[in-house]
N, C-alpha and C positions, 0 to 999 in steps of 0.2 A: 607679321599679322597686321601691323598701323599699315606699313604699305597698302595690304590686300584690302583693307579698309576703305582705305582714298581711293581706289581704281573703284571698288563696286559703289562709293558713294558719286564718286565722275559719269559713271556710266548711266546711274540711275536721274540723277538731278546735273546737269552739265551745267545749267545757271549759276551752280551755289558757288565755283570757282572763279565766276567773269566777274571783272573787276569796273564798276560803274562811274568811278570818277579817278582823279589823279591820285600820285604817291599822298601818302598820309604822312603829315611833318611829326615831328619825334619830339615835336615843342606840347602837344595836345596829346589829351586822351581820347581824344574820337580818332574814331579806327574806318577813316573814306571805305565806301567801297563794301565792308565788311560786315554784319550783323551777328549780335551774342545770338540769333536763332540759327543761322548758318551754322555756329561751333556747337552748338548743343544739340543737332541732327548729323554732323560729322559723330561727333562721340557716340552718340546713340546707332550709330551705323558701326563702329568700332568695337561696341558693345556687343550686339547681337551678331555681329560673322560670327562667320565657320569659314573655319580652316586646316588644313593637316597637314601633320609631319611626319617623319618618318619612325617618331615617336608616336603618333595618334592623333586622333582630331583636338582641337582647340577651341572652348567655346567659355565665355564670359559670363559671369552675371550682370546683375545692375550697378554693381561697385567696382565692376571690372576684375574683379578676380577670378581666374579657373575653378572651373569646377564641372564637376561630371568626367575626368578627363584619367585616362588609360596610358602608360608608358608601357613600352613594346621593349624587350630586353632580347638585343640583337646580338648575333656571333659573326664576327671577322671571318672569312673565306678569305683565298686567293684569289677569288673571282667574282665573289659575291659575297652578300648580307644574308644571313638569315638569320627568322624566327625562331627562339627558342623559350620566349617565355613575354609575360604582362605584369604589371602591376600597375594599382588602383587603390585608390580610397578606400572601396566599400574593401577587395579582395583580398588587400595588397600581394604579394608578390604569387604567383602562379607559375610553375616551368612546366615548361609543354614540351619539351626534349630536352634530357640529361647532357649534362657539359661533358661526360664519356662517351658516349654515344660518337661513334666517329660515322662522321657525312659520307653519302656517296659520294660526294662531286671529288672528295681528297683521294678516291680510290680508283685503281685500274680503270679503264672498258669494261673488262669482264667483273665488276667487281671482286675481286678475290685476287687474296694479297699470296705472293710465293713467300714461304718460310723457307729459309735454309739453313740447314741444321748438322749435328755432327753425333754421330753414334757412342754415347758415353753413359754407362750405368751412375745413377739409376734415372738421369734427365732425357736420354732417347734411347728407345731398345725394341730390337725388333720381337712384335708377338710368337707367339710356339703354340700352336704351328704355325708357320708360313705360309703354307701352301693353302689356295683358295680366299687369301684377304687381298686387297687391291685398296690405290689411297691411301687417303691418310689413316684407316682401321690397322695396318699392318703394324703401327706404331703405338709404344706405352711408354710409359715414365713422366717425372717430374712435368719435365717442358711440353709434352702432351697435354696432361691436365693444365700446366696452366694455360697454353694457348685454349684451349674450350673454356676456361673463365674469362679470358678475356676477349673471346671471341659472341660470346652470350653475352656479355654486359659492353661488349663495344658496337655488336651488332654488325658485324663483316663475317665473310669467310674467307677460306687459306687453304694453301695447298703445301703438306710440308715437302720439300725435295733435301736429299744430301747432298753435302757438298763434295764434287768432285775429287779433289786430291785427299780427303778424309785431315785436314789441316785446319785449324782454328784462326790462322792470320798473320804471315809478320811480313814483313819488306824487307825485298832484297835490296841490300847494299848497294849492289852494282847497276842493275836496272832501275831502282827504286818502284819497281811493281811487288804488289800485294799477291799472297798467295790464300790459300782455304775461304773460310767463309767472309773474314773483309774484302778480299779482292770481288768475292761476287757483288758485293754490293757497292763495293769503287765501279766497277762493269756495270751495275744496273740490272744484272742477271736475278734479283731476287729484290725483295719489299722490304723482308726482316731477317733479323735474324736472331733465333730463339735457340738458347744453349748454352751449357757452361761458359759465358767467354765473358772474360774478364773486361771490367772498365780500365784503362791505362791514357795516358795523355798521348801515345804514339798513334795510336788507333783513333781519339777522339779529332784528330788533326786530318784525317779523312772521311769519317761518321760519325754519324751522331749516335748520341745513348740515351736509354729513357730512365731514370730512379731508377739505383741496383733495386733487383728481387731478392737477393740474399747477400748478408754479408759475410766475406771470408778472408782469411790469410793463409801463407804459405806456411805447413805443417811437416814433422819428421815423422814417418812411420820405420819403424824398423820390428823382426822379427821377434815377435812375443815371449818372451826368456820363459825356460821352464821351470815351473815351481818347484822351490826348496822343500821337499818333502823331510816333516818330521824325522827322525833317526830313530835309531832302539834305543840311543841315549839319551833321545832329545828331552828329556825330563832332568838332566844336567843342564839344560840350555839356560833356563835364570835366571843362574850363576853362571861368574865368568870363570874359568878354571883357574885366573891367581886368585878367586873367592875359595874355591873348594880347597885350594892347597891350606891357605890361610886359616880355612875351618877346619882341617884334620891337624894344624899342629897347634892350635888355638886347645884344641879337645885332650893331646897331649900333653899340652905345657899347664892346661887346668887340673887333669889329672897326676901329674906330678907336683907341683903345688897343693893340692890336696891332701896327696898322701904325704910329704913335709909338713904342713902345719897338724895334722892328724898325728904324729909322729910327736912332735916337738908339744904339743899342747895335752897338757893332763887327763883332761877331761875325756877324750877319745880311749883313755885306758879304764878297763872293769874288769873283775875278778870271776871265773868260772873253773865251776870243779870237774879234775879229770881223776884217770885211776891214780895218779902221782899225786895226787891232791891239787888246790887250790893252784892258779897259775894265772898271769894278767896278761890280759888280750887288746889287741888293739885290732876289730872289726876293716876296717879301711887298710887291707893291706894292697899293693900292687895291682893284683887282680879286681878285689874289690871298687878300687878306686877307680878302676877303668870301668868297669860296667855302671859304679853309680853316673860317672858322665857319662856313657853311652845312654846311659836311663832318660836323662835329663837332656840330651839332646833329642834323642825322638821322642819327649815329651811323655815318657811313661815313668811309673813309680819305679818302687824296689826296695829291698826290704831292714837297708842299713841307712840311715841319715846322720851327717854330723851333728854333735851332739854341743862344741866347743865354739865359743863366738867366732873364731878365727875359721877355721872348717864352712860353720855354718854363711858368712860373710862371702866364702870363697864359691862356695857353688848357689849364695844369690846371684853375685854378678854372671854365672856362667846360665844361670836359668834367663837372668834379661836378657845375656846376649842370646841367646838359642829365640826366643821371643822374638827379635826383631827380624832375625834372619830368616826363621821359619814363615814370621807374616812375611816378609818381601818375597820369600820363595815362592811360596800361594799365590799371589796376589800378581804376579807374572808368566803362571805355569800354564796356566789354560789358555792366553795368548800364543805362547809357545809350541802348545801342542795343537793347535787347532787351525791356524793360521797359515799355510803355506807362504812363507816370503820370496816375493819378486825382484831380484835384484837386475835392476840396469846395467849395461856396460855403459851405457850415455845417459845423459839427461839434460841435453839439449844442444842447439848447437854450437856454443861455443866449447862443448865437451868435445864435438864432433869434427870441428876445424882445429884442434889438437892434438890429433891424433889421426895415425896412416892405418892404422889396422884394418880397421871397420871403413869400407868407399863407400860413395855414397855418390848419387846422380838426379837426374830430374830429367821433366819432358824435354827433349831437344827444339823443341818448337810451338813457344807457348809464352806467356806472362811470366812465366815464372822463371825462362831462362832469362827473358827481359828484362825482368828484375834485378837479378844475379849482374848482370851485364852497368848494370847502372846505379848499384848503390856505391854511396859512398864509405859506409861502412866498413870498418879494419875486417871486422869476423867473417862480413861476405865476401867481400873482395879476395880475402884468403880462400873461401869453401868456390869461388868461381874460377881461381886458379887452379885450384888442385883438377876440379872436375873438368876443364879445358885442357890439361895435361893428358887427361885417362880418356878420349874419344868413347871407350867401352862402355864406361857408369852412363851415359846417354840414350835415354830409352827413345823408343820410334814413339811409342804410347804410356797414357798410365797403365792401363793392364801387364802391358810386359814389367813397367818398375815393378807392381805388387806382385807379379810371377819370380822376377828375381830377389825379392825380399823372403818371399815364403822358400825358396830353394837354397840361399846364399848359405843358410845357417847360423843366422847372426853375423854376418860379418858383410853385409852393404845394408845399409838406408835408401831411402827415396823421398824426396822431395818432391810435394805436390799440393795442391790447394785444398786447405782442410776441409769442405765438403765432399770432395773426392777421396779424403783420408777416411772421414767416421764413417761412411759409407761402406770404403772396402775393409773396414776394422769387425764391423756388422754383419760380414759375410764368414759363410763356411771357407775354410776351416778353422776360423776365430781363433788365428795365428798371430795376427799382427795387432801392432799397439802404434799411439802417436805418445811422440815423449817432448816435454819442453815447452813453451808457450809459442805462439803464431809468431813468426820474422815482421809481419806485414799485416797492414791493413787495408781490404779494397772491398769491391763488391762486384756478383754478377751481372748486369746490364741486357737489357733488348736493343741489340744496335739496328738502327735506320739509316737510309742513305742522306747524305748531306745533304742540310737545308728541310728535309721530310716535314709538311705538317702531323705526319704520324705519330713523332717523338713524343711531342706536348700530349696528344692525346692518349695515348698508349700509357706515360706518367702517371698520368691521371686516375687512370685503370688500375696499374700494380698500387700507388699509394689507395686505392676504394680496397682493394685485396688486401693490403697490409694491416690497415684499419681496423676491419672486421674480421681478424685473426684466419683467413683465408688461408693465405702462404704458410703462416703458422702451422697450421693441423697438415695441409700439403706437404710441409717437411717431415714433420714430427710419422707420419704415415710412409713415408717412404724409407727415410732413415729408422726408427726405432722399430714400429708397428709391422713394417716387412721384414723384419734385420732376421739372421736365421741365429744371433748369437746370444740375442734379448739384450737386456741395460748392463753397461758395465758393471754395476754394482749388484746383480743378479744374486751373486753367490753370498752377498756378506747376507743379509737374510733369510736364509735357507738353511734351516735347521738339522738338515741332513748332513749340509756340506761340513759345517759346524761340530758336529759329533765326535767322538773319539773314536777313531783305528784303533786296529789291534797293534800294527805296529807302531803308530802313537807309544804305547808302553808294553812295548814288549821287553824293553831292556829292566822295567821292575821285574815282570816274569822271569826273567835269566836271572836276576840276582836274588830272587826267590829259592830256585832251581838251587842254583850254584849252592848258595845258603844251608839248604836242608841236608843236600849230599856233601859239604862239607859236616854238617852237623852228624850226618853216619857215621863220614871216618872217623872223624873222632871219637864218636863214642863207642867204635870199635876199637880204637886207641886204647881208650880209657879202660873198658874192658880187658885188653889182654897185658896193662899193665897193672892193674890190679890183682889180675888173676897168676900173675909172676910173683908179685910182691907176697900176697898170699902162698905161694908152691913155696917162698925162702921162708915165710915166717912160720909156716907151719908144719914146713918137712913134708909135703908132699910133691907129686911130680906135679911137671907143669901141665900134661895132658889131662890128670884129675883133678886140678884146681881149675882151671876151664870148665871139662861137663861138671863141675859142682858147680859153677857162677851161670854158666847158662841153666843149669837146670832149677837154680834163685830167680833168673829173670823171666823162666816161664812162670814158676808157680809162685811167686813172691809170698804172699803173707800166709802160704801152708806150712813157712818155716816159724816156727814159735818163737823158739831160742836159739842162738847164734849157733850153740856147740852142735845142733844138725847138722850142720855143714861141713867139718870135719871133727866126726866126735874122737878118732882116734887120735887129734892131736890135742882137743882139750881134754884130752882124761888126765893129762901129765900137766894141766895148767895149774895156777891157784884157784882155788874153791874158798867160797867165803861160809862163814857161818853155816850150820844146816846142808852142807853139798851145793847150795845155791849159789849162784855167779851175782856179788854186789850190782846194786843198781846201777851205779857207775862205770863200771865196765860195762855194763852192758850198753849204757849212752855212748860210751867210745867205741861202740863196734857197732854203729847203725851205720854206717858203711862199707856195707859189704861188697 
C-alpha cells in the first residue's frame, strides 16, 4: 500500500521528489533539498489511497489505521480461488457457500460422478419389481440413501453402475492388477465407490478413503442352537440330582433318628385304655415317624408332635433344613421353568480354532481373507491354516456362507464383517446367531481415485451425517426397524413367552396321577386284608366278610353298633353288664 502511495503521489505532484540542491551532510539536521511540507502531503496521500487485495479494499483513517475494511474468506482449487465467504467489523464472519458443498470445477464435464458399487443386502439391492425402473430408481438400500444425503448436501449428481466381476478388490500376486471395484477406480473407469468395502492399508496404497461411515469388525455367525425346552420333570431341575439323593436320605436318617430318641426318651410314652386294660404307647412308631417328616418336609401339619426335648430338638433342626431348601427350590423354579436355555457348541473363536468338528470359512475375496492372510496372531494364523487346507469352507459370496450355515446344521461357521452378520441375523428365518466378540477392528470407507479432491470433501459430508445422528437412524432403520426377527431381546419381555406350558409341569400332574391310583390299590389292599383278618376272627367266609365291609363302606354310619356287622359271631362274644358291649371295646373296634 506505501508503494501504491508513492506512485499516485509521483504522478500527481512530480516536483515533491526533484532534489534542489546537493547531498545533505549527516553532520547537520537540515535536510537540503527536502521540506517537513513535502513528508506530511506524502503521508496525507498514504492516508487517503485505496487499494485492493485479494482480501478486499484498503482504506486508512487520519491515524492511519484500517477501517471500513472486509476480508474475503477464500477456498483452494486446483485451478483456481474461490469465494466462499467475508468477514467484517460491523458482520463478522458470513459464508456464502458451505465448505461441503463440492465445486463444479472438481467435477466431470458432464457433471455427474460414476458410483460403482456391488450388490450386498442391505447397502445395494435391486427394487421388486424390476421391470419398468431405469437409473439409478432401480436401486435401494443403505448406500442408496446415503449417496441422496450426500449428494443433497454436497450438491452433485451420480450415476450408480455395478461393478463388472461382482468383486470388491484385491491384487493379484502375479500381475499385480487390481480386480472388482478398486481396479475400476485404479482404471479411472468410475469417480467413487460406495459400498460395503472395507478400509485396509493394501487398498489405501492405490485409493484413497474418505472418514469410515460405519464402524466394524470380523464377527462368527453360526447356526442358532435349538432351545432347551423344559421336560415333564424339569421342576426337578433346581436341584441337582446329588441334591435330591441327599434329601431323600437326609428324610430317612431324620426319621430314624426320631423314632430312637422317641423310643429311648420317657416322655414320648403315655398310658391308654384298651379291652385288656391300661397299656403304654409310644405315638412315634416307624410309620408315624415317616409321615411326621414327610409332614414337615412339604411344610404341612399332622396330628402327633414330639413331646420330649430330644424328639422335639430333632425335628427343629429337620424343619430349618426343609426351610432353606424349600426357599432355594422357589427361588430357582420359575427360572427353570420358563426359560428355554441356549447352549453353544462355541463361544468364540479360540473355541473354534480348537476344535475340527464344526469348519468354518469366510468370503474368498475380501478384507476379511486379507486379514486372515496377515495377522500375526497364534489363533488366526491357526483358523487361516485350517481354512486354506479345506478349499470347500471358501464361499464365492456372503450369501452362500449364510445359506451354508442355515443348511450345515450346526456344524460350519462363517466368518464375515459384523454388519453383514446382525443384518443376516435379522432376517427370516432367524436362525443364525453371532457368538464371541469382533477379531478386528476397522471401518467402511467411500474410496476415490488417488490424489481425488473429492476425498476431503466427501469427509466432510459423512462427518456433517455423523454429527447430526444421520447415519445413526440410517442404520438403526435398515438393521433393526426392517429386521423381520425384531430386537434380540424381543422375547425376555413378552409375557406370553414367559408363561407356564402345560408341559412345563406336567410331570407334577403324573405324580399326582400316579399318587392317587397308587392310593386305590392300596386301599384295596387294605380292604381285602382287613376283610381276611375279620373271615379268621370271626368265623366267617371270606366272601361274606367282604359284602359285609363293602356294604360298611357304602352306608357307613347306618351301622349303630359294631355286632350289625356280623351279629352271628358276637352272640358268642363277651357281653358286659346289662347285654351291652363296654365302652372300650367298642373304642377297639372303630376299625372296621
Amino acid at each position: 500500500m506505501l508503494v501504491n502511495s508513492l506512485i499516485i503521489s509521483f504522478k500527481e505532484r512530480p516536483t515533491v521528489f526533484k532534489i534542489t540542491s546537493g547531498a545533505a551532510k549527516c553532520s547537520t539536521t537540515a535536510r537540503a533539498g527536502w521540506t517537513a511540507q513535502n513528508t506530511r502531503w506524502i503521508l496525507g496521500t498514504w492516508k487517503t489511497a485505496q487499494s485492493y487485495a485479494h482480501h478486499g479494499p484498503i482504506v486508512l483513517d487520519g491515524n492511519g489505521q484500517r477501517r471500513n475494511y472486509t476480508l474475503n474468506l477464500i477456498e483452494m482449487t486446483f485451478n483456481r480461488k474461490v469465494l466462499i465467504g467475508t468477514w467484517s467489523e460491523k458482520d463478522l464472519l458470513i459464508v456464502t457457500k458451505r465448505f461441503t458443498q463440492i465445486d463444479a470445477v472438481i467435477l466431470p464435464q458432464d457433471g455427474k460422478l460414476i458410483v460403482s458399487t456391488i450388490l450386498e443386502e442391505p447397502y445395494m439391492m435391486l427394487k421388486k419389481p424390476e421391470t419398468g425402473r431405469i437409473g439409478n430408481d432401480r436401486y435401494e438400500g443403505f448406500c442408496v440413501e446415503l449417496l441422496e444425503k450426500l449428494s443433497e448436501k454436497g450438491n452433485f449428481t451420480y450415476e450408480i453402475k455395478l461393478v463388472g466381476d461382482g468383486k470388491y478388490g484385491v491384487m493379484d500376486p502375479n500381475t499385480g492388477q487390481w480386480n472388482g471395484m478398486i481396479g475400476e477406480l485404479v482404471r479411472k473407469e468410475a469417480d467413487l465407490v460406495v459400498a460395503p468395502l472395507t478400509i485396509t492399508f493394501e487398498r489405501e496404497k492405490v485409493v484413497d478413503f474418505t472418514k469410515p461411515f460405519m464402524a466394524i469388525g470380523i464377527s462368527i455367525v453360526i447356526k442358532k442352537p435349538v432351545k432347551t425346552q423344559p421336560g415333564v420333570f424339569s421342576f426337578l431341575a433346581p436341584l441337582s440330582y446329588d441334591i435330591w439323593i441327599c434329601i431323600i436320605f437326609a428324610y430317612l436318617g431324620v426319621s430314624v433318628v426320631l423314632f430312637l430318641v422317641s423310643r429311648f426318651s420317657p416322655y414320648e410314652w403315655h398310658i391308654e385304655e384298651t379291652f385288656n386294660g391300661p397299656v403304654v404307647v409310644n405315638e412315634f412308631s416307624m410309620y408315624n415317624t415317616l409321615w411326621f417328616s414327610l409332614g414337615a418336609f412339604m411344610q404341612q401339619g399332622g396330628h402327633i408332635y414330639p413331646r420330649s426335648v430330644s424328639g422335639r430338638l430333632a425335628g427343629s433342626v429337620w424343619w430349618f433344613f426343609t426351610l432353606i431348601i424349600i426357599s432355594s427350590y422357589t427361588a430357582n423354579l420359575a427360572a427353570f421353568l420358563t426359560v428355554g436355555r441356549m447352549s453353544t457348541p462355541i463361544k468364540g473363536a479360540d473355541d473354534l480354532s480348537k476344535q475340527s468338528e464344526i469348519e468354518y470359512g469366510m468370503y474368498k475375496s475380501g478384507s476379511t481373507s486379507a486379514f486372515f492372510k496377515r495377522s500375526q496372531v497364534y489363533i488366526h494364523k491357526t483358523m487361516n491354516d485350517f481354512m486354506n487346507r479345506r478349499p470347500h469352507v471358501l464361499m464365492g459370496s456372503n450369501g452362500e456362507g449364510f445359506a451354508r450355515v442355515r443348511s450345515s446344521k450346526g456344524k460350519y461357521a462363517f466368518l464375515a464383517e459384523s454388519s453383514v452378520v446382525d443384518y443376516a441375523n435379522n432376517r427370516a428365518p432367524c436362525d443364525t446367531m453371532k457368538v464371541g466378540d469382533e477379531l478386528d477392528s476397522k471401518g467402511y470407507g467411500i474410496a476415490t481415485q488417488a490424489g481425488s479432491l473429492l476425498t476431503e470433501k466427501i469427509s466432510r459430508l459423512i462427518l456433517d451425517l455423523k454429527e447430526d445422528g444421520t447415519l445413526a437412524q440410517m442404520q438403526r432403520e435398515w438393521w433393526i426397524e426392517k429386521g423381520e426377527c425384531g430386537p434380540a431381546d424381543a422375547d425376555k419381555g413378552d409375557s406370553k413367552n414367559n408363561e407356564l406350558k402345560l408341559n412345563n409341569v406336567a410331570g407334577c400332574f403324573y405324580i399326582l396321577i400316579i399318587g392317587l391310583v397308587l392310593s386305590l390299590v392300596f386301599a384295596l389292599l387294605e380292604f381285602l386284608y382287613k376283610a381276611n383278618k375279620d373271615s379268621r376272627r370271626h368265623g366267617v367266609p371270606m366272601k361274606q366278610a367282604i359284602k359285609t365291609k363293602a356294604r360298611f363302606s357304602v352306608q357307613g354310619g347306618a351301622f349303630k353298633d359294631p355286632r350289625d356287622l356280623y351279629p352271628s359271631a358276637f352272640a358268642a362274644t363277651v357281653k358286659g353288664k346289662d347285654g351291652v358291649m363296654p365302652p372300650f371295646f367298642r373304642k377297639s373296634l372303630t376299625q372296621v
